[in-house]
N, C-alpha and C positions, 0 to 999 in steps of 0.2 A: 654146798657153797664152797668157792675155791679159795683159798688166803692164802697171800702173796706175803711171806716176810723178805724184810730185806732190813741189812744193816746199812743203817745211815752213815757212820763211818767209811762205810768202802767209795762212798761218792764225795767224800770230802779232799778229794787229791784237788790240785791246779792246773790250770790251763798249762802253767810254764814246766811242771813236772810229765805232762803228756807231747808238750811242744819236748821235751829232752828226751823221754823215751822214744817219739814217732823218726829223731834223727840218729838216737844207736840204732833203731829196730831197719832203717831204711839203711846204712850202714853196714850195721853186726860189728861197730868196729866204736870203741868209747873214743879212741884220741880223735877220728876222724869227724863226730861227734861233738867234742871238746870245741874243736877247730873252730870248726863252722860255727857255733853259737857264741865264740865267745869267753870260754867257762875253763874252767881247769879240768882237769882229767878226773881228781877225788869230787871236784864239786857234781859232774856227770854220775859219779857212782854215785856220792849220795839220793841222789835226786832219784834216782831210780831204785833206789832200798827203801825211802821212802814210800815210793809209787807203789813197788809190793806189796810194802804193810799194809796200804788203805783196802788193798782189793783182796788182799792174803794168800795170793798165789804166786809164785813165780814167772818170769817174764822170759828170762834168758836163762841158759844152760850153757856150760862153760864144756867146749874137750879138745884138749893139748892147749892152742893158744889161738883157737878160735873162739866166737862166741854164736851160739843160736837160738831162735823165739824157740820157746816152748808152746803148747797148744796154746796156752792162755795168751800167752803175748802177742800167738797169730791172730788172736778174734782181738785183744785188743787194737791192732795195729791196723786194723779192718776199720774199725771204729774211728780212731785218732786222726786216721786221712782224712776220714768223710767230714771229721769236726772241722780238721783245719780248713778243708777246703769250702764249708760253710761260711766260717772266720773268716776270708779272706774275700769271700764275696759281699760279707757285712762291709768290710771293712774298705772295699771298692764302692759300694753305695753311699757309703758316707761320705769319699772322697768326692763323689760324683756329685755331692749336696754342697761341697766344698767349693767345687768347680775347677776346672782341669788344672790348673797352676800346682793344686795339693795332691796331685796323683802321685802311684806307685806304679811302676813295668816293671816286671820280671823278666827279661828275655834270655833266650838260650839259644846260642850259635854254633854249628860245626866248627870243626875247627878251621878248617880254609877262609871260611865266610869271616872269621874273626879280622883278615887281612885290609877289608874294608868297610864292617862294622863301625869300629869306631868314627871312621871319616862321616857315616850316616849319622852318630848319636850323638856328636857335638855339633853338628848343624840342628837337630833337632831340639837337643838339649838348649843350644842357645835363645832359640824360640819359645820354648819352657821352660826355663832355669828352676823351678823351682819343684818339679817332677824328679822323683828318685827314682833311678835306672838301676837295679840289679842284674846285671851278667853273669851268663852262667855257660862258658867256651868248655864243648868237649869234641870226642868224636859221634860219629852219625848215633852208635849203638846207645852209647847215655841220653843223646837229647831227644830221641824216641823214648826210651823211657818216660823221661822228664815229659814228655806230654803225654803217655799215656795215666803216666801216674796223675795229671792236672795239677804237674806241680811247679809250669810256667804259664806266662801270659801267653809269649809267642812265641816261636821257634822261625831262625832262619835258618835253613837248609837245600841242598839239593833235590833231586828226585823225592816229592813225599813218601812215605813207607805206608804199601798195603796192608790191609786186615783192621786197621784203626780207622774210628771213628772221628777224621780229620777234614779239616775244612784248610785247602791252601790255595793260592794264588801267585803264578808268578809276578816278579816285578823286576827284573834284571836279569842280561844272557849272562851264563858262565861258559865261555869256551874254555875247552879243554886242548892241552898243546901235546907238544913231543920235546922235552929238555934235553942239553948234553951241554958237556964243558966245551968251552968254545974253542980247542984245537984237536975236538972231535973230526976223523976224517969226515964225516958225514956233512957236518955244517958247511961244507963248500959247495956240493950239491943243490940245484935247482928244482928237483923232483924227483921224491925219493918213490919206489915203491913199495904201497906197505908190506909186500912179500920179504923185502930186504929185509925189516925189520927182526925177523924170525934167525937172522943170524947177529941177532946183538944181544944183550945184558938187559937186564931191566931192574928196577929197581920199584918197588912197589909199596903201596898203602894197605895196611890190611884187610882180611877176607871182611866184607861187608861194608866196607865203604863204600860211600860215590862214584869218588872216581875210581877207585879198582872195580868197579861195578860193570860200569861204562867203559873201562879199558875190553875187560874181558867179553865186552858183548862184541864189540866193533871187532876183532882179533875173530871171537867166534864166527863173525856173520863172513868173513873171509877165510875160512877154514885155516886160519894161523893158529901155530900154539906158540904163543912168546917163552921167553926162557928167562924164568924171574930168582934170580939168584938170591933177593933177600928183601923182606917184608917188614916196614915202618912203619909208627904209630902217628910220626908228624910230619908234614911237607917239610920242614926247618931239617929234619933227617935225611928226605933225601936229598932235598935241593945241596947240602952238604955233603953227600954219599957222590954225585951226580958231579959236581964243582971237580971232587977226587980224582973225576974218571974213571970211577966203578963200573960205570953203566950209563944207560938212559933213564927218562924219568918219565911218567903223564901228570902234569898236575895242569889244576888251573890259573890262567893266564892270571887273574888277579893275585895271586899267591906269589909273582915270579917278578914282579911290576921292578922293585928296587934293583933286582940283578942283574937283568936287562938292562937296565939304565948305566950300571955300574961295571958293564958287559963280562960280569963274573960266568953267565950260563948265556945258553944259543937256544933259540927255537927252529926244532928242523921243519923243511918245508916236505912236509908227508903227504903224500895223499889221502884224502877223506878225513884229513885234517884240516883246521881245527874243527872238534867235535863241539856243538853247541847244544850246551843244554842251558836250563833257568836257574835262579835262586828264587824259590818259594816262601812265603811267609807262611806259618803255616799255626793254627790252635784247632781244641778238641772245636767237635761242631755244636755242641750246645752247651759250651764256654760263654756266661756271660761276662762280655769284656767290658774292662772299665775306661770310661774316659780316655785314662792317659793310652792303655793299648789299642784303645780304636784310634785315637789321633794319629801313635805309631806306624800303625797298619797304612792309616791313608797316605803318611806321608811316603813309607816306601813304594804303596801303589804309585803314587803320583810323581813324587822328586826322586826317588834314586836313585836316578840315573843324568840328573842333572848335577847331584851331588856328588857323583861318582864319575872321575872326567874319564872320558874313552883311554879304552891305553890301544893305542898305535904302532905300537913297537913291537909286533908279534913277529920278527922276521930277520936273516941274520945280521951280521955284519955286511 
């Protein structure tokens, strides 16, 4: 006959000492940890010297002025997801007992998409007022994580990313343009061809974005190799880089709306431009959602692009 001991002290930790370790261990960084909960930096160590004691092993391993899971902190940290992610669907069913007024969204946006986001969640928001909205703006590469990890409601973004077990929809065009400072010799032209292009500057998003994605396809399918003198993390970088007259830009038209208006940048008129792709709303595919982010969903299915007025202005001076 088999006997299982186990010491009852090692399960005597808290939810909030596993909610503090599962965001060092998603981290490996305590201030960044600290941050996001809330909490001081000693009160994060504590919490987690605690959390050792009950289980008696170590979590993290210190070398130079990094920090990393040790075995144990990996199976814990295996664990801690699946909890939270339990938690959070308890805690979506209860809201949904509530009725949608007391919902929770998570949402996670690329960063371009951030440009007209907001204009979507205060129209929504004002229909809901009493729904809490979490934001969560990065680039493509984190909010891919962030749904594989299921550790948002929804995700909007460009093209969905292969190999994941994603359910998306579009609900909005993103054309994609050709920027320049507007005493670019180019902007005075009627029709550019994109052959030209291969004797200009470029300035670009980095390798795995959307739009550097999408640049480099279009470029390939025409046997162009663009000549990209230097690689950005934010449109806000280059649209600025671009203003200089360092170069040209690709981003999308919704990202450019105020500078256009403010004729600080030029959209050139290129061939096989504008490139038109979608904004996708996008969760894991056996996500169940709650309430408040299926209301979300529908609304961008349905209004976003009532809420989001045409921009017009795609053309030069």
């Amino acid at each position: 006959m088999l006997m299982v001991c186990y010491n009852p002290d090692m399960l005597n930790f808290t939810l909030r000492q596993l909610q503090v370790f599962e965001k060092v261990a998603s981290h490996l960084n305590y201030s960044r940890a600290a941050e996001e909960l809330y909490l001081s930096q000693p009160a994060v160590s504590m919490q987690i010297k605690q959390l050792e004691g009950h289980i008696g092993l170590p979590l993290f391993e210190q070398m130079g002025k990094k920090i990393f899971l040790t075995e144990a902190g990996r199976e814990l940290f295996h664990y801690s997801r699946n909890i939270a992610q339990q938690l959070a669907e308890m805690e979506a069913v209860f809201d949904e007992m509530k009725g949608l007024e007391q919902g929770k969204l998570t949402l996670s946006v690329v960063n371009t998409a951030n440009y007209f986001t907001p204009r979507l969640l205060a129209e929504f928001c004002r229909r809901h007022p009493n729904i809490n909205v979490i934001l969560q703006v990065a680039n493509r590469a984190a909010v891919i994580k962030q749904l594989a990890d299921n550790s948002t409601d929804l995700a909007i973004m460009g093209q969905p990313p292969d190999g994941l077990d994603i359910s998306a929809e579009s609900f909005m065009k993103n054309p994609l343009v050709v920027i320049a400072a507007p005493d670019h010799p180019l902007v005075k032209l009627k029709r550019i061809k994109l052959a030209r292009l291969a004797q200009e500057t470029f300035l670009s998003r980095e390798p795995g974005s959307g739009t550097r994605s999408a640049m480099e396809r279009v470029f390939a399918e025409h046997q162009i190799q663009p000549r990209i003198s230097m690689e950005m993390e934010t449109n806000e970088a280059i649209k600025q880089a671009v203003q200089a007259g360092m170069g040209l830009g690709i981003l999308s038209l919704h990202s450019i709306e105020l500078e256009l208006e403010t004729k600080r940048l030029a959209v050139l008129n290129v061939e096989h431009f504008p490139l038109l792709r979608h904004w996708f709303v996008a969760h894991r595919s056996n996500k169940r959602l709650s309430s408040a982010a299926l209301a979300f969903k529908e609304f961008l299915l349905g209004e976003a692009n009532k809420a989001i007025r045409p921009i017009t202005k795609c053309t030069r001076k």
